[in-house]
VEXVODO-910299 format. One line per 8 residues: their letters; for each residue x, y, z of N, C-alpha, C, O. Coordinates in steps of 0.2 Angstrom, whole numbers, padded with zeros to 4 digits. Example, Ala and Ser with C-alpha at 12.3 -4.5 7.8 and 13.67 -1.06 7.14 Angstrom:
BEGIN
AS = 0066/-0028/0039/0062/-0022/0039/0066/-0016/0039/0071/-0017/0042; 0064/-0011/0035/0068/-0005/0036/0064/0000/0039/0067/0006/0040
This chain:
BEGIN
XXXXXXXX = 0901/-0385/0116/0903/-0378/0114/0899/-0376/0107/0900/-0379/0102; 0896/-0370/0107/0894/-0369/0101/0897/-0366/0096/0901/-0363/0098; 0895/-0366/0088/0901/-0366/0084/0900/-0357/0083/0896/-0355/0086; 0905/-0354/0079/0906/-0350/0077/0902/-0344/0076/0907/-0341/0074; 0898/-0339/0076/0895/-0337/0075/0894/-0336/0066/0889/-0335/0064; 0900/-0336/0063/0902/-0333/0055/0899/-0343/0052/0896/-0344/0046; 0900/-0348/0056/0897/-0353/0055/0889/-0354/0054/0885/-0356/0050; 0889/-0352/0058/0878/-0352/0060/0876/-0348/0054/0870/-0348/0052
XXXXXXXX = 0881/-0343/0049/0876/-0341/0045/0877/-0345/0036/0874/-0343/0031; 0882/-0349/0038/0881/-0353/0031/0875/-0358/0032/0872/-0358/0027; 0873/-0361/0038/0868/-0365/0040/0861/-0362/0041/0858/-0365/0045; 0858/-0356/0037/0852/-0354/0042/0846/-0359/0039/0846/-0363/0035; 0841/-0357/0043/0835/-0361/0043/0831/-0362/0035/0832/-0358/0030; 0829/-0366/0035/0827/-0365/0026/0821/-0364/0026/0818/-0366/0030; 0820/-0358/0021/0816/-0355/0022/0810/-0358/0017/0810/-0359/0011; 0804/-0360/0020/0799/-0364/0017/0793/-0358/0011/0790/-0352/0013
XXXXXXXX = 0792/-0361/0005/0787/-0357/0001/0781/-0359/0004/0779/-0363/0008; 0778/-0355/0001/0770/-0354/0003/0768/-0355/-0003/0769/-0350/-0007; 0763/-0362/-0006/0761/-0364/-0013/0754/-0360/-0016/0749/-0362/-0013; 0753/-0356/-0018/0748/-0353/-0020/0746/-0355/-0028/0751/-0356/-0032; 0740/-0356/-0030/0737/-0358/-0039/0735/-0355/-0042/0734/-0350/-0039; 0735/-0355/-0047/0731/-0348/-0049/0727/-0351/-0057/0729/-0356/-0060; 0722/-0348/-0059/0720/-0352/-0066/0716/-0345/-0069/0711/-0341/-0068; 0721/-0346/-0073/0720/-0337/-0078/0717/-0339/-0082/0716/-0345/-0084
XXXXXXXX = 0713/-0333/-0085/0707/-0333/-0092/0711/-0327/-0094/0711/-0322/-0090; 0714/-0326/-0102/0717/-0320/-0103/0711/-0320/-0108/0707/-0325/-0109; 0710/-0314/-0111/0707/-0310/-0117/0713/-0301/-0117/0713/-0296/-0113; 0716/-0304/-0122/0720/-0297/-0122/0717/-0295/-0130/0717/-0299/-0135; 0715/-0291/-0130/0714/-0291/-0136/0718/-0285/-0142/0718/-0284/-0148; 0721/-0281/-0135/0726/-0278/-0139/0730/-0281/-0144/0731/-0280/-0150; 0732/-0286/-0140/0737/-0290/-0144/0734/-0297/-0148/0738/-0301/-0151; 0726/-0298/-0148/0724/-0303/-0148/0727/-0310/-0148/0727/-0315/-0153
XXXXXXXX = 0728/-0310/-0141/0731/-0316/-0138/0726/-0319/-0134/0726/-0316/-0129; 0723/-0324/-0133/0718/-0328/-0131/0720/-0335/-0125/0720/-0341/-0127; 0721/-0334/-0121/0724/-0342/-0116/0719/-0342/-0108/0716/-0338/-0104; 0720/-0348/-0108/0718/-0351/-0101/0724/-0357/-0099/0724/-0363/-0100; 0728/-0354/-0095/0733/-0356/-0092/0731/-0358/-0083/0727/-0356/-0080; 0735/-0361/-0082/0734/-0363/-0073/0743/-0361/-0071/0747/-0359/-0075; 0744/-0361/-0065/0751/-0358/-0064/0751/-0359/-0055/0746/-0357/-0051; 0756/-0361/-0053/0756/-0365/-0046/0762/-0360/-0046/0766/-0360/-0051
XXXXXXXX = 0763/-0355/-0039/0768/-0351/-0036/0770/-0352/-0031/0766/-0351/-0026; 0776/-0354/-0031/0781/-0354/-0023/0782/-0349/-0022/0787/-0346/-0024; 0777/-0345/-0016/0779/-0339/-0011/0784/-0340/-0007/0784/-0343/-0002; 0791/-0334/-0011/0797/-0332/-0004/0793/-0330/0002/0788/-0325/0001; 0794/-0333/0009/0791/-0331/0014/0790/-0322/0014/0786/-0320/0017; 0797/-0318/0010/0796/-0311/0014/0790/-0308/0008/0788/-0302/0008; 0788/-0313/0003/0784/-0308/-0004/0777/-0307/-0001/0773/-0311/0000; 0777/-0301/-0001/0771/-0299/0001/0763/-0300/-0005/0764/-0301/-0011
XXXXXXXX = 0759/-0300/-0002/0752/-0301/-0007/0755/-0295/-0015/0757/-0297/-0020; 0755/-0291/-0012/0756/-0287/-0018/0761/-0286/-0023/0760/-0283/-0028; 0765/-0288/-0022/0772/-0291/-0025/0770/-0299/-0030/0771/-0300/-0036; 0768/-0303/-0026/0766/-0309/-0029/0760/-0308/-0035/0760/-0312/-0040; 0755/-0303/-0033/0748/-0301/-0039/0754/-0299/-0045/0754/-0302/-0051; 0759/-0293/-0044/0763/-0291/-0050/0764/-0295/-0054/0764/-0295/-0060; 0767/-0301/-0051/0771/-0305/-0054/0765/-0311/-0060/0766/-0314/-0066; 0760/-0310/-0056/0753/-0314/-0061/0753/-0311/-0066/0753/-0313/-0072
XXXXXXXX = 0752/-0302/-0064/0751/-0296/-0068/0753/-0298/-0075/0750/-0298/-0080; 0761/-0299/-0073/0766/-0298/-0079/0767/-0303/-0084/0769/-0303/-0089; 0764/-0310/-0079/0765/-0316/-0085/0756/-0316/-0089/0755/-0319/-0094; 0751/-0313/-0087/0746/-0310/-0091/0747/-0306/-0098/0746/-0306/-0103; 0751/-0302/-0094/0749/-0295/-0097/0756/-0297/-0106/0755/-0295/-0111; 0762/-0301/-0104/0764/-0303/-0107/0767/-0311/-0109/0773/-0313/-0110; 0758/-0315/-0111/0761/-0321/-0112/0759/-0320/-0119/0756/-0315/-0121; 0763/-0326/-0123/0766/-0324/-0129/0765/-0328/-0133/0766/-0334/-0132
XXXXXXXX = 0760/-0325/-0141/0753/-0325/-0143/0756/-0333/-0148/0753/-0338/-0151; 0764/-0331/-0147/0766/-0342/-0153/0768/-0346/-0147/0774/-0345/-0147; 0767/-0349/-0142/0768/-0354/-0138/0773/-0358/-0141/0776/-0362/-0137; 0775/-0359/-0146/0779/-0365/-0150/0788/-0365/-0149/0791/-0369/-0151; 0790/-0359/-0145/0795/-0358/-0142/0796/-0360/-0135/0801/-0360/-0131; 0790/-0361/-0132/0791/-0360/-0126/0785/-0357/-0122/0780/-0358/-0125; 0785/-0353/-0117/0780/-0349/-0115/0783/-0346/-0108/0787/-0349/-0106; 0782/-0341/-0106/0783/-0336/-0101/0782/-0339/-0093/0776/-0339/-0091
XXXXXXXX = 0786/-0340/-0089/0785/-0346/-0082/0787/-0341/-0076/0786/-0335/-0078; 0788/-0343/-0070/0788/-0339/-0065/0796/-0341/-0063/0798/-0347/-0064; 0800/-0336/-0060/0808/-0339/-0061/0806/-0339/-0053/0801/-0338/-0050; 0814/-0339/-0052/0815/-0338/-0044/0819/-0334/-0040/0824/-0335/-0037; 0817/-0327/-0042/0824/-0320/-0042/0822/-0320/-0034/0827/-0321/-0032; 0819/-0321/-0031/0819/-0321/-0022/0825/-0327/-0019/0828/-0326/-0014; 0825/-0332/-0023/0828/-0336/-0022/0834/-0337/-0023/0839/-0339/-0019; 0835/-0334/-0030/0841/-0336/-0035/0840/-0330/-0038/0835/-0329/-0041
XXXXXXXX = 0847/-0326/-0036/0847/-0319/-0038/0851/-0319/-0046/0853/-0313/-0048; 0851/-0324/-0049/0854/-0323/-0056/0848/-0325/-0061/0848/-0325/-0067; 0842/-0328/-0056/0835/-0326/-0060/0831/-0322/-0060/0831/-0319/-0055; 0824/-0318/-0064/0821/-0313/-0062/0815/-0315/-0060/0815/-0321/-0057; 0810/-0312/-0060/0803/-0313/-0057/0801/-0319/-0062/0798/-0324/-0059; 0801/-0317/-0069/0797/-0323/-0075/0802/-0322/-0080/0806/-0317/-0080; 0803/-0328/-0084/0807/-0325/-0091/0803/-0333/-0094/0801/-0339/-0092; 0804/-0331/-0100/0803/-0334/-0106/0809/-0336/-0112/0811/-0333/-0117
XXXXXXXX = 0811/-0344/-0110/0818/-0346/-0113/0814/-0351/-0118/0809/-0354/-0117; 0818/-0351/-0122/0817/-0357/-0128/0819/-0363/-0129/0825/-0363/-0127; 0818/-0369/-0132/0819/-0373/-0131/0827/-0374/-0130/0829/-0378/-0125; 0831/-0371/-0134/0839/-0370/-0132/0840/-0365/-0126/0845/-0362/-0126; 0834/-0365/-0122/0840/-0362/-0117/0838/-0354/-0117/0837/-0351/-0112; 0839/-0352/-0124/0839/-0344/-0125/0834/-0341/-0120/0828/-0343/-0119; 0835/-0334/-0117/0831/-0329/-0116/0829/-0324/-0119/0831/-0318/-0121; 0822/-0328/-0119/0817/-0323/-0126/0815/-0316/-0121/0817/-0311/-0123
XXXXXXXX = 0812/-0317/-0115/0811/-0312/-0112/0812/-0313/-0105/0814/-0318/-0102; 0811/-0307/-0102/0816/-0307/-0095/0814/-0302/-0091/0817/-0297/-0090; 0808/-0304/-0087/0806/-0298/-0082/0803/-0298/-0073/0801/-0301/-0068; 0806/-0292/-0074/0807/-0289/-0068/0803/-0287/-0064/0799/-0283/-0067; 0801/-0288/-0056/0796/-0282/-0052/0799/-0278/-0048/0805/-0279/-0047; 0797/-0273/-0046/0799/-0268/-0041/0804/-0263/-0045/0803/-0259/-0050; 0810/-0264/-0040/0814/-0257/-0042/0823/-0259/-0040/0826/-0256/-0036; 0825/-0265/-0045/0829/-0266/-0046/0834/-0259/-0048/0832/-0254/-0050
XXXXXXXX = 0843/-0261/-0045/0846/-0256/-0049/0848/-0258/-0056/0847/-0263/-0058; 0851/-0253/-0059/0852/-0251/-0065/0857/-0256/-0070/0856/-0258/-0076; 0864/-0257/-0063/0866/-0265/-0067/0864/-0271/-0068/0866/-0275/-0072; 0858/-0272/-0065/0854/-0279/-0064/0849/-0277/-0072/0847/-0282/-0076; 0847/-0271/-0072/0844/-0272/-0078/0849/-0271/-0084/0846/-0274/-0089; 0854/-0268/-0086/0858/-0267/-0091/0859/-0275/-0093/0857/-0278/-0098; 0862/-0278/-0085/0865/-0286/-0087/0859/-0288/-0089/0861/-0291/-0095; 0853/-0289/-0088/0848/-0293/-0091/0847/-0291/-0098/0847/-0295/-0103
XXXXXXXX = 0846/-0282/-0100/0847/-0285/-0106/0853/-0286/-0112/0853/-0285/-0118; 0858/-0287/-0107/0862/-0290/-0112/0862/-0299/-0112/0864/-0302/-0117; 0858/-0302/-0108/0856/-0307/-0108/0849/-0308/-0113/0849/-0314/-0116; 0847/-0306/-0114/0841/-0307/-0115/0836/-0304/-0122/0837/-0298/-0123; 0833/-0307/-0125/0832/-0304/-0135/0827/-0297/-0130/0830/-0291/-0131; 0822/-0297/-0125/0818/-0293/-0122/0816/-0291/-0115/0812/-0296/-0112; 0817/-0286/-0112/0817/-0286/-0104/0812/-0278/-0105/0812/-0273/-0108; 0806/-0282/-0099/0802/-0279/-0096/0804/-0277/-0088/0808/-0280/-0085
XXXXXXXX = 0800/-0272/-0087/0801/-0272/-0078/0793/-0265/-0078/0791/-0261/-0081; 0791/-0272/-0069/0785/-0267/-0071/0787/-0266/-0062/0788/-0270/-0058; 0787/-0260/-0061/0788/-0256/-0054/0781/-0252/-0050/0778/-0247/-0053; 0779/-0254/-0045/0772/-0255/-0044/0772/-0248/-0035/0767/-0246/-0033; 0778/-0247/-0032/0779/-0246/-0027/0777/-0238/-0026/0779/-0235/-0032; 0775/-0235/-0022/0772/-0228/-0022/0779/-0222/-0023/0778/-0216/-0026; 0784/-0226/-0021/0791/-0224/-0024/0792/-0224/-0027/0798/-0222/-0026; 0791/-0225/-0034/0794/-0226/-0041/0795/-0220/-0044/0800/-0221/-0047
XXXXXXXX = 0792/-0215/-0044/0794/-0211/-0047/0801/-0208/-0044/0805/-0206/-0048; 0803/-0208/-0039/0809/-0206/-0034/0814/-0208/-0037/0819/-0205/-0039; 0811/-0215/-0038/0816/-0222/-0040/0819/-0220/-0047/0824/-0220/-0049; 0813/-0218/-0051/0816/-0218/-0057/0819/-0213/-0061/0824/-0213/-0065; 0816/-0205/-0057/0823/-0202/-0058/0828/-0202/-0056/0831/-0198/-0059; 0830/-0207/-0052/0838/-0208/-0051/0840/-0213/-0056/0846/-0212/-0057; 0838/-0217/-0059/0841/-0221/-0063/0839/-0223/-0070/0840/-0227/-0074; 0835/-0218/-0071/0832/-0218/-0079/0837/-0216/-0082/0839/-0221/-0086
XXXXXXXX = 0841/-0211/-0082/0846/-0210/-0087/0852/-0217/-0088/0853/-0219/-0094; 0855/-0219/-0082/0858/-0224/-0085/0856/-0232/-0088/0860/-0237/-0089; 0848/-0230/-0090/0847/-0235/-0093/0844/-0235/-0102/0841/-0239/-0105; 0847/-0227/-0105/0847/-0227/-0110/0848/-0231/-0115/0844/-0231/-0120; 0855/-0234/-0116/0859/-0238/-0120/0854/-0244/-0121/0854/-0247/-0126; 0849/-0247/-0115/0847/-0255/-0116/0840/-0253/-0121/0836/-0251/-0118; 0840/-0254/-0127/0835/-0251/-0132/0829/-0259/-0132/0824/-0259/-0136; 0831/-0264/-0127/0827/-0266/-0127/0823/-0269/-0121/0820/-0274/-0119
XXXXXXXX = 0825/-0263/-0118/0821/-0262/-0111/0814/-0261/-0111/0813/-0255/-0114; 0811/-0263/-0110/0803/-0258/-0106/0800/-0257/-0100/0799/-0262/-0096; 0799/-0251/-0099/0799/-0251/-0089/0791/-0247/-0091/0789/-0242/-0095; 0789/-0253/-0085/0781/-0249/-0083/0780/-0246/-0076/0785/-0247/-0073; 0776/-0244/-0074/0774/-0244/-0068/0767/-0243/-0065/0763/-0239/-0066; 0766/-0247/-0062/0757/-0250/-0059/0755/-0245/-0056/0761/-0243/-0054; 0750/-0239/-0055/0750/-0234/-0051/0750/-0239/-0044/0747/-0245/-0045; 0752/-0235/-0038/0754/-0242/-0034/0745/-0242/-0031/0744/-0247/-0029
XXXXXXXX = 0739/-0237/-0029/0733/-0239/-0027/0731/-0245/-0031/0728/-0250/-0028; 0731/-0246/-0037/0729/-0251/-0042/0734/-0258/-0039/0733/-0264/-0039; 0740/-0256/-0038/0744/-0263/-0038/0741/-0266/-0029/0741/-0272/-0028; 0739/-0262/-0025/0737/-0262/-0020/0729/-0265/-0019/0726/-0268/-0014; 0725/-0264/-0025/0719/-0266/-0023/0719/-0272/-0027/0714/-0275/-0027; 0724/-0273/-0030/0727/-0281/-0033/0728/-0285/-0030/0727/-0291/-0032; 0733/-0283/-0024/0735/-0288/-0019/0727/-0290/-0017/0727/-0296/-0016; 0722/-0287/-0016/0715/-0289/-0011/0714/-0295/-0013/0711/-0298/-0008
XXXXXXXX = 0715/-0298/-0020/0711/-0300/-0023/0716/-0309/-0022/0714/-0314/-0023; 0720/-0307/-0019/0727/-0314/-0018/0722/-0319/-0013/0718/-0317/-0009; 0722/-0324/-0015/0720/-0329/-0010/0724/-0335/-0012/0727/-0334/-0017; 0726/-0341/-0009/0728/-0348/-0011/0726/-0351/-0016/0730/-0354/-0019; 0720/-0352/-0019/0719/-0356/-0025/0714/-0348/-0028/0709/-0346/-0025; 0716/-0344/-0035/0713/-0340/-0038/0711/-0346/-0043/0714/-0351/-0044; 0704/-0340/-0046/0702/-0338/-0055/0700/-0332/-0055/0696/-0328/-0053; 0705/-0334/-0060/0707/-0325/-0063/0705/-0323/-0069/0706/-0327/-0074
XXXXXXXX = 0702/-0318/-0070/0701/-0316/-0078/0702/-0311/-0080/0699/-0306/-0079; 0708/-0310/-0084/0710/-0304/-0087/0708/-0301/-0093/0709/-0304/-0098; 0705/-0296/-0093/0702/-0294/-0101/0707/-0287/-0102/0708/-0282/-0097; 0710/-0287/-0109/0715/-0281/-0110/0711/-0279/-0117/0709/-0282/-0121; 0712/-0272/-0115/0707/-0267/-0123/0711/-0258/-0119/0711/-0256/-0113; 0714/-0256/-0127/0715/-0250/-0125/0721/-0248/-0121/0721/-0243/-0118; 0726/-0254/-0120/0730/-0251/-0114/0727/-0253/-0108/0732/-0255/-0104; 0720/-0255/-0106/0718/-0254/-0099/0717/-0263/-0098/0716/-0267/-0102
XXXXXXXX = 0717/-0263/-0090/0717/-0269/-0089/0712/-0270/-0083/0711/-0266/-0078; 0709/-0275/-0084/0702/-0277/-0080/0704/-0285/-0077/0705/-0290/-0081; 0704/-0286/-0071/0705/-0292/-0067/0700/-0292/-0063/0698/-0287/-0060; 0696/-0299/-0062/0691/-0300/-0061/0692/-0307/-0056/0695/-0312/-0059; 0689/-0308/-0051/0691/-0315/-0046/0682/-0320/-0047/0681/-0326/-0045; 0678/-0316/-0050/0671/-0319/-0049/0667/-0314/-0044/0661/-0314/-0044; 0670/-0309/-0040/0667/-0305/-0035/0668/-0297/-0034/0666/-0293/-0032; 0675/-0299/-0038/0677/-0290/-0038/0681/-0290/-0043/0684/-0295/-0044
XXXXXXXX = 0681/-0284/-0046/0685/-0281/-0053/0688/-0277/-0054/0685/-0271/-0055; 0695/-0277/-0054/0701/-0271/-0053/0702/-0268/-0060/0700/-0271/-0065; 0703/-0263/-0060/0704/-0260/-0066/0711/-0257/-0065/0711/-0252/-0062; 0717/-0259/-0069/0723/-0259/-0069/0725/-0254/-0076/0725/-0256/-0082; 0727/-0247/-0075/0731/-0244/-0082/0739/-0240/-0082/0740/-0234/-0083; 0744/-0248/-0082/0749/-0246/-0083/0753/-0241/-0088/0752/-0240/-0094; 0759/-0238/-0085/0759/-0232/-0088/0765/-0234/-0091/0768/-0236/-0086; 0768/-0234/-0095/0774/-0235/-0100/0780/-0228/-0100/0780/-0224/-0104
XXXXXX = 0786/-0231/-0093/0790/-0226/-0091/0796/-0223/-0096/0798/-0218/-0096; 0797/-0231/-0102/0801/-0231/-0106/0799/-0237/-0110/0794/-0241/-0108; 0804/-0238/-0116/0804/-0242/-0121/0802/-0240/-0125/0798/-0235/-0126; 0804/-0245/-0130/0800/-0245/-0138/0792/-0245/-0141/0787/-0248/-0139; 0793/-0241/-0146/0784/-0241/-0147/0785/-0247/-0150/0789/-0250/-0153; 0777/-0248/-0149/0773/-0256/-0151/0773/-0254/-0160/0771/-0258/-0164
């Protein structure tokens, strides 16, 4: 006899990651922050290439120039919905930073940044502006939000560049961002929807 149907769904199949590497060369010189990191990603079976490049995106664009608290890691928000895309906790545990991709709603980022000293969210989908006017206004109060978003062709020819094992090199000047595989060169210029001036 087989069991229940409401049973079959506490047991579903486990869903296996997909290990992709990655070995970044940063030059940000905006922030003149200088790193060469490596970084191994456990792909949620449904994350698409372009989704997954964001999340590289954001731990470039935002590793963090004193290392001595910690540094900026890749969480498991696919997995584990009380974590986000990357955050950056400190040796006790605290969250220093806390960021997001796509087009979370508006509680998920309030709660974060009440969790958190600083919360990004970089929104990359062709929708976003749709997205944003509906819920820009109720995220006034979080003063320590920052929401970007990728124009989504740029976040799209970002995905191209996804393979299993990358090297990557990021050069930032200016706001603009340049990623480089050894073969082809994206030029990324995220546009800053809200938050605090630098």
């Amino acid at each position: 006899m087989s069991p229940p149907f409401c049973l079959l769904l506490k047991h579903p199949m486990a869903l296996k990651a997909t290990i992709y590497k990655a070995q970044i060369q940063l030059a940000d010189m905006d922030r003149h922050v200088y790193a060469d990191t490596a970084m191994t990603i456990a792909r949620h079976p449904s994350e698409a290439d372009e989704r997954m490049m964001i999340r590289v995106l954001a731990l470039a664009l935002n590793w963090p120039a004193d290392t001595s608290e910690g540094t900026l890691e890749l969480a498991k928000d696919m997995w584990e919905p009380d974590e986000p895309a990357l955050w950056h906790k400190n040796f006790s545990d605290e969250i220093l930073h806390w960021v997001e991709v796509g087009q979370p709603d508006d509680k998920r980022l309030m709660k974060a940044a009440g969790r958190a000293r600083k919360v990004s969210l970089y929104a990359f989908q062709s929708s976003t502006p749709v997205w944003w006017s509906g819920i820009a206004n109720k995220l006034t109060r979080a003063q320590n939000l920052t929401v970007w978003q990728v124009p989504h062709e740029q976040s799209q020819a970002l995905a191209k560049l996804a393979t299993r094992s990358m090297q990557l090199q990021f050069t930032v000047q200016d706001g603009t961002v340049w990623v480089n595989d050894g073969e082809e060169t994206v030029e990324i210029a995220p546009l800053k929807l809200m938050g605090p001036e630098a």
